[in-house]
N, C-alpha and C positions, 0 to 999 in steps of 0.2 A: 180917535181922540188920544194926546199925549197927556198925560199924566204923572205925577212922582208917587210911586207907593213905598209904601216901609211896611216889610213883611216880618212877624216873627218868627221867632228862630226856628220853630216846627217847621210855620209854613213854608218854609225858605228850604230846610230839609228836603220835605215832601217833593215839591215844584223839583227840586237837583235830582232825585233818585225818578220820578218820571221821568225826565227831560234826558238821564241817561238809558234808560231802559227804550225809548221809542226812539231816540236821536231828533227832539224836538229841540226848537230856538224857546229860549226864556219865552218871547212873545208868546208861541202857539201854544205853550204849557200853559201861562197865566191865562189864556183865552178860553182853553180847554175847559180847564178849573173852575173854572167864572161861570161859563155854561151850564156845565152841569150843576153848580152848586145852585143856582139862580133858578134851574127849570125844578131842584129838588124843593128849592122855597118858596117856588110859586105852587108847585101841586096841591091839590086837595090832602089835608092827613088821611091818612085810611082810617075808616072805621072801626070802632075797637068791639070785638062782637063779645058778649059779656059771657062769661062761660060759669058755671055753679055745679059743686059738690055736693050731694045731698049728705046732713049728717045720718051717722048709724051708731046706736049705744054702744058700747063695749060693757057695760057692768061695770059693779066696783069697784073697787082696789083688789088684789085678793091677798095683799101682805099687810097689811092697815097704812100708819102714817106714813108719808114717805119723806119727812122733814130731817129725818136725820140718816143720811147717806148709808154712814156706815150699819146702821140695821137693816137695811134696805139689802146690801149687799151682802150682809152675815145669814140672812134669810134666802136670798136668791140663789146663795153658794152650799145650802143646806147645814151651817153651822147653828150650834145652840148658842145664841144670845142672852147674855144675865140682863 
């Protein structure tokens, strides 16, 4: 089948840097391309298998609130805080 396509400027990239690396014709690049894109869109998606962390307590705080940074950080560095 002949055809006019208009390719954007990635794809047009991409198709160039194949086509030097194998020593492929535009044709057998864009055909390539096509294939496998088209067998990757026809595939089944893979099933996504559901995976789960159980939670586990840690306890409380053990500095109280932690809303204000800098006592958080004046306590964790063993400074006395007014």
């Amino acid at each position: 089948m002949r055809t006019t396509l208009t390719l954007d400027a990635d794809v047009a990239a991409a198709l160039d840097r194949f086509r030097q690396r194998g020593d492929h014709t535009l044709k057998e690049a864009v055909n390539q391309a096509l294939r496998l894109g088209l067998r990757s869109l026809e595939a089944e998606p893979a099933t996504r298998v559901e995976r789960r962390t159980d939670g586990v307590s840690l306890g409380g705080c053990l500095i109280g609130s932690l809303d204000d940074v800098a006592e958080v950080l004046a306590v964790s560095e063993g400074e006395a805080f007014p």
